[in-house]
C-alpha positions, -999 to 999 in steps of 0.1 A, spaced: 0 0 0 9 33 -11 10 63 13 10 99 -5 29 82 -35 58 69 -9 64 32 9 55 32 44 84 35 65 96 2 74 79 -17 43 92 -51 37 99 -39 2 122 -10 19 154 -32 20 154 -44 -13 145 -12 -31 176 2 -12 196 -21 -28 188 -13 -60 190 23 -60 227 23 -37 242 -6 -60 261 20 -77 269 40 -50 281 6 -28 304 -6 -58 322 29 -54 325 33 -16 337 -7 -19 365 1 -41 374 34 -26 371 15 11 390 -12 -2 423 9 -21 426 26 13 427 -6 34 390 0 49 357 -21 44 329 -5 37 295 -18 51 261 -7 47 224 -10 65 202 5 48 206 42 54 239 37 75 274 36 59 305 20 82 338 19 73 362 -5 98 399 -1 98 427 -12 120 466 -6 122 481 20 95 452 18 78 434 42 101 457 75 85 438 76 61 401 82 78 404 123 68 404 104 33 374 82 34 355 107 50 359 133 18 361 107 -7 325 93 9 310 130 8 317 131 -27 307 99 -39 274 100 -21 268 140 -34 279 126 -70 258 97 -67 227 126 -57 223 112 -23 230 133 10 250 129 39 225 137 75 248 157 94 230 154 126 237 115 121 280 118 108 295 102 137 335 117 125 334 136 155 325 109 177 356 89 159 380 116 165 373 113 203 370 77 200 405 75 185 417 101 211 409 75 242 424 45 224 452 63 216 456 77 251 448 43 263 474 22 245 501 51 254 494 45 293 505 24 317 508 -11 302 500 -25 341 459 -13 347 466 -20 386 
């Protein structure tokens, strides 16, 4: 059933209709992800990228590279939900973490 021209949000149909209109835009965040030692991941509205080691240098990368491929592709990135911030800080405590005392007692 149609509502206003538009699926009900949360529609069975809703995952699979994603797929087909992001299958170009998850072909290019996969190989940009991939040349930059990432993987890309996403559900339906959310895009992950997962990194460890030396590969993590280049997040100021994927995060530019992203906004672009997702404007080009004529989608838009929610800024209420960009969670780079959250990263940095993330990053931050790991890094002070594994720079600290190696005995937690």
């Amino acid at each position: 059933m149609l509502l206003s021209g538009t699926h009900p949000q949360g529609s069975p149909a809703s995952p699979a209709i994603t797929n087909l209109l992001c299958r170009r835009l998850d072909r290019r965040l996969t190989a940009m992800a991939e040349n930059l030692g990432f993987t890309y991941t996403r559900y339906p509205d959310d895009l992950t990228f997962s990194a460890s080691g030396d590969s993590l240098r280049h997040i100021c990368n994927i995060l530019k590279r992203t906004d672009s491929i997702v404007t080009h592709e004529g989608f838009v990135i929610n800024q209420e939900k960009n969670l780079e911030e959250e990263f940095r800080i993330q990053n931050s405590e790991l890094s002070n973490l594994l720079e600290g005392d190696s005995d937690p007692h």
